[in-house]
Biotite code that builds the C-alpha atoms (Angstrom):
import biotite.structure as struc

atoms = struc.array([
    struc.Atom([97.692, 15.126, 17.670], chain_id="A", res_id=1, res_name="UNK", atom_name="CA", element="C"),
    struc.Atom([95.149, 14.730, 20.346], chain_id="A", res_id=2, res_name="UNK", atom_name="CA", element="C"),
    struc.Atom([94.578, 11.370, 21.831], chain_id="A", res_id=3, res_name="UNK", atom_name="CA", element="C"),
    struc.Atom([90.867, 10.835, 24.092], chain_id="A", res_id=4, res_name="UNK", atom_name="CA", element="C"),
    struc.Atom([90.368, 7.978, 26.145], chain_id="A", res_id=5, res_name="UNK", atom_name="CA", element="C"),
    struc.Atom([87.027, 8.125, 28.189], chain_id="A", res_id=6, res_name="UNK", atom_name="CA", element="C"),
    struc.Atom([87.664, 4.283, 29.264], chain_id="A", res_id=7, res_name="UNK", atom_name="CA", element="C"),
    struc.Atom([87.604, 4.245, 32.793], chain_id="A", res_id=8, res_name="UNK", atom_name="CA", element="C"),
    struc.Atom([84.335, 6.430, 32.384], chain_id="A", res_id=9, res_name="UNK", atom_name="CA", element="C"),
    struc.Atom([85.273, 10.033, 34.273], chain_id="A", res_id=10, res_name="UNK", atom_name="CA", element="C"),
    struc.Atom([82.818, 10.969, 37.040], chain_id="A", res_id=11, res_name="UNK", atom_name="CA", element="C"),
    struc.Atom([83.044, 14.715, 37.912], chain_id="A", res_id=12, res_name="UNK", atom_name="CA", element="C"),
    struc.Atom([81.948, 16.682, 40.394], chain_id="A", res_id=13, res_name="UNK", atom_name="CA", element="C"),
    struc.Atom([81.580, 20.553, 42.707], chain_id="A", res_id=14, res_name="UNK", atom_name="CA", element="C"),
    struc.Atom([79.995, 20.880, 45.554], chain_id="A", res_id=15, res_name="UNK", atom_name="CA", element="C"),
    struc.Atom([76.724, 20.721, 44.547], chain_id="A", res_id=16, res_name="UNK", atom_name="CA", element="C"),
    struc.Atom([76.626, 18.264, 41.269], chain_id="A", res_id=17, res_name="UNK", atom_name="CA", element="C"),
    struc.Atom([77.705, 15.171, 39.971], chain_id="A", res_id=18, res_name="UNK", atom_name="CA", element="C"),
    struc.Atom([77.909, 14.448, 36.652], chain_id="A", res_id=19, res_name="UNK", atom_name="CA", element="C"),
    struc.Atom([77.897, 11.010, 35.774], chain_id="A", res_id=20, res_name="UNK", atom_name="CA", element="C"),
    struc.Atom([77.591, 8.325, 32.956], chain_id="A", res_id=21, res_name="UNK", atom_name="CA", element="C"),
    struc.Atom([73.999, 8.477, 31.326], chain_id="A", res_id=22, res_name="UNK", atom_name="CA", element="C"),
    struc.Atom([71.974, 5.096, 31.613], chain_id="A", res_id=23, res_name="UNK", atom_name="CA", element="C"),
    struc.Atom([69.024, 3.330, 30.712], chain_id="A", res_id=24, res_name="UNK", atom_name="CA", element="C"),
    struc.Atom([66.885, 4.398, 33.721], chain_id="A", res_id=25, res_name="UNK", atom_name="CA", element="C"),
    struc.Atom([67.424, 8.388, 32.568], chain_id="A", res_id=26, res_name="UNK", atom_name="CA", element="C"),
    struc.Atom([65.031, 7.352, 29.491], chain_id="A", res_id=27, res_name="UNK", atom_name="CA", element="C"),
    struc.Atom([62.151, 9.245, 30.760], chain_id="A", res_id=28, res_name="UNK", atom_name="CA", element="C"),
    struc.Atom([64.448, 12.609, 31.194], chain_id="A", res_id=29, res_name="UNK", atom_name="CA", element="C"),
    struc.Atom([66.153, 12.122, 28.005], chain_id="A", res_id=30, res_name="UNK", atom_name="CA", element="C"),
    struc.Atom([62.536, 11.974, 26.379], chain_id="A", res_id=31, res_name="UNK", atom_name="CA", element="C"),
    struc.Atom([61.329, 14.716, 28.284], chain_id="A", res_id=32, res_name="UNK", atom_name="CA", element="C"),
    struc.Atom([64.059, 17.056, 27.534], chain_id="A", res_id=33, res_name="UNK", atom_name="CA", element="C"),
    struc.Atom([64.425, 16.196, 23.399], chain_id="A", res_id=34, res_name="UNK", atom_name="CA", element="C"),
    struc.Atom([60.574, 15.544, 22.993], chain_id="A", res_id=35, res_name="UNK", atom_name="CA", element="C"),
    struc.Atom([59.664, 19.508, 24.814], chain_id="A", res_id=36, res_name="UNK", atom_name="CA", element="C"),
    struc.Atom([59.324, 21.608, 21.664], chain_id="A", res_id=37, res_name="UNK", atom_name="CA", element="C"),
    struc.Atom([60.269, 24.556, 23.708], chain_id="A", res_id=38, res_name="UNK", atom_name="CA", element="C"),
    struc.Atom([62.691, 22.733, 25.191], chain_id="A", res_id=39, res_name="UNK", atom_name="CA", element="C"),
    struc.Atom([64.302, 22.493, 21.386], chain_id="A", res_id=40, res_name="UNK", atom_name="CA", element="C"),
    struc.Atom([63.655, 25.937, 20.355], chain_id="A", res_id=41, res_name="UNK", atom_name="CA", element="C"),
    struc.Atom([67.109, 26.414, 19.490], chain_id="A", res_id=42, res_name="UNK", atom_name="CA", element="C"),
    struc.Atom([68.867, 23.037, 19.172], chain_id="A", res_id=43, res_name="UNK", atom_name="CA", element="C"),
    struc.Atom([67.866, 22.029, 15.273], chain_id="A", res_id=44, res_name="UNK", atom_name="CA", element="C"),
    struc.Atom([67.203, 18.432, 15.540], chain_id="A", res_id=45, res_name="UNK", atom_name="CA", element="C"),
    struc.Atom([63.967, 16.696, 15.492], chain_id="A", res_id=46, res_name="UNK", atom_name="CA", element="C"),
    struc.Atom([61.950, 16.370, 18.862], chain_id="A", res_id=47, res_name="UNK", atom_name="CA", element="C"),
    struc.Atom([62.171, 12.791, 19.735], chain_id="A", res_id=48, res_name="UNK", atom_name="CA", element="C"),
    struc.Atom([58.393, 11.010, 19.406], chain_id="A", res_id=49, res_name="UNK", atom_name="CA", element="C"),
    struc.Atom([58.867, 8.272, 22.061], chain_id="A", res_id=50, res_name="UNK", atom_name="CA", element="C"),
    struc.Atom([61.352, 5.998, 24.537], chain_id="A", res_id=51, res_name="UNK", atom_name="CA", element="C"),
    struc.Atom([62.593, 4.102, 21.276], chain_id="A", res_id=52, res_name="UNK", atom_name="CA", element="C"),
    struc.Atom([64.140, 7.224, 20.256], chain_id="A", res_id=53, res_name="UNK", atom_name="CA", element="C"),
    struc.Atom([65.321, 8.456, 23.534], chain_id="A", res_id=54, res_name="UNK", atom_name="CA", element="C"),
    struc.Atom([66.969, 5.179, 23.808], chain_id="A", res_id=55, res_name="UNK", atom_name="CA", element="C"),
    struc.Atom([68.343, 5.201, 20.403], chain_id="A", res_id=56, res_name="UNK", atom_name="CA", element="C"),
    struc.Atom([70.011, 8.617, 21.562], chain_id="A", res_id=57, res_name="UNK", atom_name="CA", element="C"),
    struc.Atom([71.248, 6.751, 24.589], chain_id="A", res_id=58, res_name="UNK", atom_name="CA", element="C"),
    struc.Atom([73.296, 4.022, 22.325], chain_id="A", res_id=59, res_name="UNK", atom_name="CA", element="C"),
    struc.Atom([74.485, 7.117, 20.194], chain_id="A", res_id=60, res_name="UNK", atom_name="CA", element="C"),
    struc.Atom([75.974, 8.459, 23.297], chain_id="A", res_id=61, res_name="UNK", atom_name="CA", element="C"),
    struc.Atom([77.204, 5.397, 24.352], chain_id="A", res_id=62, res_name="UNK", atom_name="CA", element="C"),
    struc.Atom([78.961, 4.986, 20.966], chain_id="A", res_id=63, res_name="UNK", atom_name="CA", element="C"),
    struc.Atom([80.573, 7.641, 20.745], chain_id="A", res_id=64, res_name="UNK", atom_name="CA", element="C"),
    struc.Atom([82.073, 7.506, 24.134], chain_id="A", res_id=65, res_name="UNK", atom_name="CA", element="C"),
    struc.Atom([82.959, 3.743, 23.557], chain_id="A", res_id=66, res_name="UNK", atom_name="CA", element="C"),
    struc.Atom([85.008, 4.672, 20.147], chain_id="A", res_id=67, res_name="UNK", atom_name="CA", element="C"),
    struc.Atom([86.871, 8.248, 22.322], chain_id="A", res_id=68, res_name="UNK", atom_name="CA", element="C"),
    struc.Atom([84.890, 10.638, 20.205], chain_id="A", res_id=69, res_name="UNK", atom_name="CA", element="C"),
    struc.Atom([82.722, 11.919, 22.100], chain_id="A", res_id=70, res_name="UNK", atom_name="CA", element="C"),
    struc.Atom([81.945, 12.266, 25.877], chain_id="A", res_id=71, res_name="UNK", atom_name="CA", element="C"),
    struc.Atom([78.267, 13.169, 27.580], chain_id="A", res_id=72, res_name="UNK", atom_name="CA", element="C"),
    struc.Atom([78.005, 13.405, 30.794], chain_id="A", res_id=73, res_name="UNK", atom_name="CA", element="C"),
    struc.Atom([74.130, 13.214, 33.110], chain_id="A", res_id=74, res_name="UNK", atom_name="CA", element="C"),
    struc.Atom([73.995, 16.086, 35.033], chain_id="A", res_id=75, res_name="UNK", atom_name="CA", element="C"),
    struc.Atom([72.736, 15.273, 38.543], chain_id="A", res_id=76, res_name="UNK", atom_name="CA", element="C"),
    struc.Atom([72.481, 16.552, 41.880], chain_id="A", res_id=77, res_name="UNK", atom_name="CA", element="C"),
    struc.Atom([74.539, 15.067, 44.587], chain_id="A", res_id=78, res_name="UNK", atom_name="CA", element="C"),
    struc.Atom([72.699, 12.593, 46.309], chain_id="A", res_id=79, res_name="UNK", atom_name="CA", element="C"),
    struc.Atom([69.537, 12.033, 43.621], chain_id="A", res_id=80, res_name="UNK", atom_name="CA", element="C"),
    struc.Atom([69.830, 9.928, 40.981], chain_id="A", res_id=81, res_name="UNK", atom_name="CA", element="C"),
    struc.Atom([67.470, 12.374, 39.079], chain_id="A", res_id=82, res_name="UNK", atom_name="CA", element="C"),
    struc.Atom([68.635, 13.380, 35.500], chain_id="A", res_id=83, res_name="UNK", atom_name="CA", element="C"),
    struc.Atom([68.823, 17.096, 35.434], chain_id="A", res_id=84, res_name="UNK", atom_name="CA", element="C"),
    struc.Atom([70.579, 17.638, 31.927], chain_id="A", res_id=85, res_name="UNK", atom_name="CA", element="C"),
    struc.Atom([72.979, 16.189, 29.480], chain_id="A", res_id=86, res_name="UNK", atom_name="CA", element="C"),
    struc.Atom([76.137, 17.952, 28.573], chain_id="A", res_id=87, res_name="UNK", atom_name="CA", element="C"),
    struc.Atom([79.763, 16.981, 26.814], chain_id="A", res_id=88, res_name="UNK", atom_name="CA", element="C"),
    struc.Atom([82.061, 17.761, 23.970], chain_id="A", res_id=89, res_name="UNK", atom_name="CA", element="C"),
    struc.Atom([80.221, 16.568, 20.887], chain_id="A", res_id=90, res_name="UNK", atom_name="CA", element="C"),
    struc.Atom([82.919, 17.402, 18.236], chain_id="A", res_id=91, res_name="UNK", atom_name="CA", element="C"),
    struc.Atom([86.190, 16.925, 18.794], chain_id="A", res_id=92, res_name="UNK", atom_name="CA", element="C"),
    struc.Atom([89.069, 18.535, 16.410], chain_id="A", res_id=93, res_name="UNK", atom_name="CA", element="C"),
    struc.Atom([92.080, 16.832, 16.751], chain_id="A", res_id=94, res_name="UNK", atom_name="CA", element="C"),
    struc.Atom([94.301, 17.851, 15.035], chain_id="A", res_id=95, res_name="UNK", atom_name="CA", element="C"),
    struc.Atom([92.970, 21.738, 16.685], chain_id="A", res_id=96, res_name="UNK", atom_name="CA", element="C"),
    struc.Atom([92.840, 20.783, 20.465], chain_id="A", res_id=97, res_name="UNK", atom_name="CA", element="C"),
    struc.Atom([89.502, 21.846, 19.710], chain_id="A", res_id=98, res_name="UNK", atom_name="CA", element="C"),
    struc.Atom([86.262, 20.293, 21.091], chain_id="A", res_id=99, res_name="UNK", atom_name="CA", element="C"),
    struc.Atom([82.596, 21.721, 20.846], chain_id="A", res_id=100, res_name="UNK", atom_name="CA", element="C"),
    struc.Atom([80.688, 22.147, 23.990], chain_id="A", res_id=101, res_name="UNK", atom_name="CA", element="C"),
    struc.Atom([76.959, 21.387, 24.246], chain_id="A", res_id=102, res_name="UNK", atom_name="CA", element="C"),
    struc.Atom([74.082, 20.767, 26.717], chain_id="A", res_id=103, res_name="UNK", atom_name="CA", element="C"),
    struc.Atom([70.630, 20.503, 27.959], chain_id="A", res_id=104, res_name="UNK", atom_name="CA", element="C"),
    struc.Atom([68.635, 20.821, 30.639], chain_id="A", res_id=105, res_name="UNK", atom_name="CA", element="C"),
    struc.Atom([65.126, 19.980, 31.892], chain_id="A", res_id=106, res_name="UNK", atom_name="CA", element="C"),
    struc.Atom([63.198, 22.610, 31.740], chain_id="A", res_id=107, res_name="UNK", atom_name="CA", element="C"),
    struc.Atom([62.259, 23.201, 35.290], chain_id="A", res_id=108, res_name="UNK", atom_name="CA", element="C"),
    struc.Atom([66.165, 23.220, 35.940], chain_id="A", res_id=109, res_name="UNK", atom_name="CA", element="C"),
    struc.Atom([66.484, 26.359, 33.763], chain_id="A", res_id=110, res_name="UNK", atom_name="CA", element="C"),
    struc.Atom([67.364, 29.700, 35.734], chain_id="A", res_id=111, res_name="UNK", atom_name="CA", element="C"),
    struc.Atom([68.584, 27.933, 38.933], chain_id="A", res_id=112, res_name="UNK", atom_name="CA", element="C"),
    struc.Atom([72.876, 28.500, 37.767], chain_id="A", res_id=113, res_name="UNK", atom_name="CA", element="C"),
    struc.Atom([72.962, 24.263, 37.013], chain_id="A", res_id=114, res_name="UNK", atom_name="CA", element="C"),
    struc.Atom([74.318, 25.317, 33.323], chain_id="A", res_id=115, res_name="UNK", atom_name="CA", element="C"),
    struc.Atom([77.191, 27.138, 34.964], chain_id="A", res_id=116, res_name="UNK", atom_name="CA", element="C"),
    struc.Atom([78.367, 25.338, 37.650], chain_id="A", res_id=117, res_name="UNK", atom_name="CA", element="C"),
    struc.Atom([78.242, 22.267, 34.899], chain_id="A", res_id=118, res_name="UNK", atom_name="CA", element="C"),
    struc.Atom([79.691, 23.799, 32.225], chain_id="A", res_id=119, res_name="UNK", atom_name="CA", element="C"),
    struc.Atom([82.615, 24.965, 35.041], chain_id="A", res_id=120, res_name="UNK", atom_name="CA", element="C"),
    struc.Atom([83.380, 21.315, 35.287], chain_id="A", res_id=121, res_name="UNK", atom_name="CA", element="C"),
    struc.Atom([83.582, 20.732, 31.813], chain_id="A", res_id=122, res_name="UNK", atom_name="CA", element="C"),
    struc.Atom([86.115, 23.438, 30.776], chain_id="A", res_id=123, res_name="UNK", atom_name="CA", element="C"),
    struc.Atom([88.165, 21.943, 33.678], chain_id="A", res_id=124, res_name="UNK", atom_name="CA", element="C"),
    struc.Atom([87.901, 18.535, 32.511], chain_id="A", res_id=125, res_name="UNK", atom_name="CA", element="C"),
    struc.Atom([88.507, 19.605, 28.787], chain_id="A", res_id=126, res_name="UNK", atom_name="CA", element="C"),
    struc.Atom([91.840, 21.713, 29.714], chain_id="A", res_id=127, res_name="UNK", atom_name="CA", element="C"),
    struc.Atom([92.980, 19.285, 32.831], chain_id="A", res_id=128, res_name="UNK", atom_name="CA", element="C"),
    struc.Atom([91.913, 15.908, 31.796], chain_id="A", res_id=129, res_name="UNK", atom_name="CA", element="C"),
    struc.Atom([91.480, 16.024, 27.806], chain_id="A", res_id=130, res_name="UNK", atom_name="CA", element="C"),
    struc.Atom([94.499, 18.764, 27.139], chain_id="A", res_id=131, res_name="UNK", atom_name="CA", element="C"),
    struc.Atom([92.254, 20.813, 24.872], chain_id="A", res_id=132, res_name="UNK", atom_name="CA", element="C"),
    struc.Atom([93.728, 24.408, 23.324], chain_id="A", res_id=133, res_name="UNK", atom_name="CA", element="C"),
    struc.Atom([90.767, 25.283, 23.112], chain_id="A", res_id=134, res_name="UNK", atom_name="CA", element="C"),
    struc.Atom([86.509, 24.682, 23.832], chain_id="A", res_id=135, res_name="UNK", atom_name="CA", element="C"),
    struc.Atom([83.637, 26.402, 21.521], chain_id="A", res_id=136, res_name="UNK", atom_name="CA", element="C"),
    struc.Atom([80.179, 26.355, 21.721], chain_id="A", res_id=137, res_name="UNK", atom_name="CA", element="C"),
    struc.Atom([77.490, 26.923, 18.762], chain_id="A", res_id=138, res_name="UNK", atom_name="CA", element="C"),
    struc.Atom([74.462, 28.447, 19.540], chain_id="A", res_id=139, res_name="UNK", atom_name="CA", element="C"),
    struc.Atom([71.319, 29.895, 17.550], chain_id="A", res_id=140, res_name="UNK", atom_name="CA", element="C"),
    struc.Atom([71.481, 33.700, 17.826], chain_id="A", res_id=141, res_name="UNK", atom_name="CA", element="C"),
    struc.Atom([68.113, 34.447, 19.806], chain_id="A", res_id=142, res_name="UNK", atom_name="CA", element="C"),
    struc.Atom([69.556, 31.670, 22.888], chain_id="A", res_id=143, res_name="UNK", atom_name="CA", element="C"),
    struc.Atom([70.642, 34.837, 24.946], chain_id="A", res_id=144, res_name="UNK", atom_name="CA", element="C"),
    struc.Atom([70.259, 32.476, 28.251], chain_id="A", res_id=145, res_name="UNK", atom_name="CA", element="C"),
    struc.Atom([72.768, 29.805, 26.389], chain_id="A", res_id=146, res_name="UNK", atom_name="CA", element="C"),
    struc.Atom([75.049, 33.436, 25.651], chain_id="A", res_id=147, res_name="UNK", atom_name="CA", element="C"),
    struc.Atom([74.919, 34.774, 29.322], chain_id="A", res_id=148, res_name="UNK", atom_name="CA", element="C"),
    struc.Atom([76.123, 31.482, 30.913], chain_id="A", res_id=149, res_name="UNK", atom_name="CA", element="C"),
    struc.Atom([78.669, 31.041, 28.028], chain_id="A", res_id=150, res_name="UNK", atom_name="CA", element="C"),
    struc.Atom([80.161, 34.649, 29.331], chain_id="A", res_id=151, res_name="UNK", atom_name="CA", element="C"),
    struc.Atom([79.783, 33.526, 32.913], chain_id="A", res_id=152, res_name="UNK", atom_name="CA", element="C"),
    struc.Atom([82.062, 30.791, 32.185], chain_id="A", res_id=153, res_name="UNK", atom_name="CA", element="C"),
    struc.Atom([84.458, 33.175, 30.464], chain_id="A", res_id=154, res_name="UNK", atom_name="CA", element="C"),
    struc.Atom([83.753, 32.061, 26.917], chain_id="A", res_id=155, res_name="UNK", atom_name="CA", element="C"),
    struc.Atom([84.369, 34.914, 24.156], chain_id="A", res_id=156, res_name="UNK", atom_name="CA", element="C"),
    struc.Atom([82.082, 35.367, 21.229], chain_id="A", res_id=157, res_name="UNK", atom_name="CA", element="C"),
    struc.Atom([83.834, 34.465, 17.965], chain_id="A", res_id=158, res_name="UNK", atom_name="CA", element="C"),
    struc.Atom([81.939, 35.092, 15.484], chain_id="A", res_id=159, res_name="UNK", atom_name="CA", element="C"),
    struc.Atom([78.163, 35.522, 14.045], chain_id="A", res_id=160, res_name="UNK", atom_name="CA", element="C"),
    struc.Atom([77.133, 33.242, 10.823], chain_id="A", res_id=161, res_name="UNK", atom_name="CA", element="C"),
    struc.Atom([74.290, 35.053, 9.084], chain_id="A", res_id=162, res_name="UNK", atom_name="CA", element="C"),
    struc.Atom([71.693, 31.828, 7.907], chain_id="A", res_id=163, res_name="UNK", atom_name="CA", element="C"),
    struc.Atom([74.488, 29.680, 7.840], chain_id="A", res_id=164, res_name="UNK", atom_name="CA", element="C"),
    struc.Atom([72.240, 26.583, 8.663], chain_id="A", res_id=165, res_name="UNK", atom_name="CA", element="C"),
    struc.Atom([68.733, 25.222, 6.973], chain_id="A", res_id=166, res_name="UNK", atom_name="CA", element="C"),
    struc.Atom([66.692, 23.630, 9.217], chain_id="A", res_id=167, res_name="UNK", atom_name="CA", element="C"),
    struc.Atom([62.832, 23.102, 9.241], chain_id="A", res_id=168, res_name="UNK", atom_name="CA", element="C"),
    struc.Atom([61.919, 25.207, 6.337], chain_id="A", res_id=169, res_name="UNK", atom_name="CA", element="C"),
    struc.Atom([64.082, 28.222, 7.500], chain_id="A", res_id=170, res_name="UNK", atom_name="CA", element="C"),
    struc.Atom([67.668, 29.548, 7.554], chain_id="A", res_id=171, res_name="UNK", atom_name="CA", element="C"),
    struc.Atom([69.340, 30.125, 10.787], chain_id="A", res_id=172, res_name="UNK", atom_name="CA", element="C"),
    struc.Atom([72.118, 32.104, 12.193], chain_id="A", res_id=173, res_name="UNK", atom_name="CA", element="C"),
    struc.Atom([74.875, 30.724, 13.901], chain_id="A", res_id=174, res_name="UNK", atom_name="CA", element="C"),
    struc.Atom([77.334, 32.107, 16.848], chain_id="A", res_id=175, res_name="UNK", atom_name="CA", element="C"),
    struc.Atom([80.407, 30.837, 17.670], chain_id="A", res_id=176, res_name="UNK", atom_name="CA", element="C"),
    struc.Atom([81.473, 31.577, 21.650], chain_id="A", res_id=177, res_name="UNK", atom_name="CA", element="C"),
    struc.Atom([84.857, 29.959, 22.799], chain_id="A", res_id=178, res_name="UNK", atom_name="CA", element="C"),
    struc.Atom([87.436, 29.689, 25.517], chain_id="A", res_id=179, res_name="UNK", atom_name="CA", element="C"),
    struc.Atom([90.976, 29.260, 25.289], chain_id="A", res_id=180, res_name="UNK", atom_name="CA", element="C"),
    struc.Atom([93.191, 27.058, 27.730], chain_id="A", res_id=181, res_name="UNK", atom_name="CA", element="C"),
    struc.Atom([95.249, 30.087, 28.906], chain_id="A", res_id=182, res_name="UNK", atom_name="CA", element="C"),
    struc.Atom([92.048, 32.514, 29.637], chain_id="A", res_id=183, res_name="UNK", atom_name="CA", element="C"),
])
């Protein structure tokens, strides 16, 4: 079975990025990006309402990287500080080799190829560093931006869950993209 240990906390890195450990001074980003309603358009979780909440997100982070479930990573530029985006493996299936890819971005980041070169990283991290079989990412069916850089990165579609999901008052479709170790 699959073993994680995030302790020393990995820094990675191309060219251009670094992603790092996310800290109390990327509070105001972390707001920003979970409190933007369009933002959150297709991640079904509640927009955050203030800095309390973006800092309770913070410890759940934290928590889950502390107890090698989960690892999120702040996605900056090389030299800034600046909090561009969040991204990690959320889920982690042991007993699969499986782990579930998400991520975020501020909004003025969108359309500039940050989501690629990031999510690059992490499927080399996830197959190097964290032996994964295999890395899948669930997205709402109308993200076609979160689909293109999902095929960029040489993810597959899987599969297509008609209203699998009730959120807000409404049922939502699913889709399943993933990327084996030896693709």
């Amino acid at each position: 079975m699959l073993v994680l240990n995030f302790n020393p906390f990995p820094k990675l890195e191309s060219d251009r990025l670094l992603l790092r450990r996310i800290d109390k001074n990327d509070v105001k980003e972390i707001f920003e990006m979970r409190s933007d309603a369009e933002n959150m358009k297709y991640i079904p979780r509640p927009l955050l309402k203030n800095h309390e909440e973006a800092l309770e997100h913070l410890a759940m982070i934290d928590s889950g990287i502390e107890k090698n479930e989960a690892i999120n990573w702040g996605v900056t530029i090389k030299g800034s500080s600046k909090l561009l985006g969040i991204m990690g493996f959320y889920r982690t299936k042991h007993e699969h080799y499986r782990s579930e890819i998400g991520y975020m971005l501020l909004p003025e980041i969108h359309g500039k190829g940050i989501a690629k070169e990031a999510i690059g990283i992490l499927v080399k991290y996830g197959f190097n560093e964290m032996k994964l079989h295999s890395i899948e990412a669930i997205i709402d069916s109308e993200n076609g931006a979160s689909e293109k850089v999902l095929l960029k990165n040489g993810f597959v579609k899987e599969g297509h869950f008609k209203e699998n999901e009730f959120y807000d008052g409404k049922f939502i479709d699913s889709v399943i993209y993933s990327r084996l170790n030896n693709s």
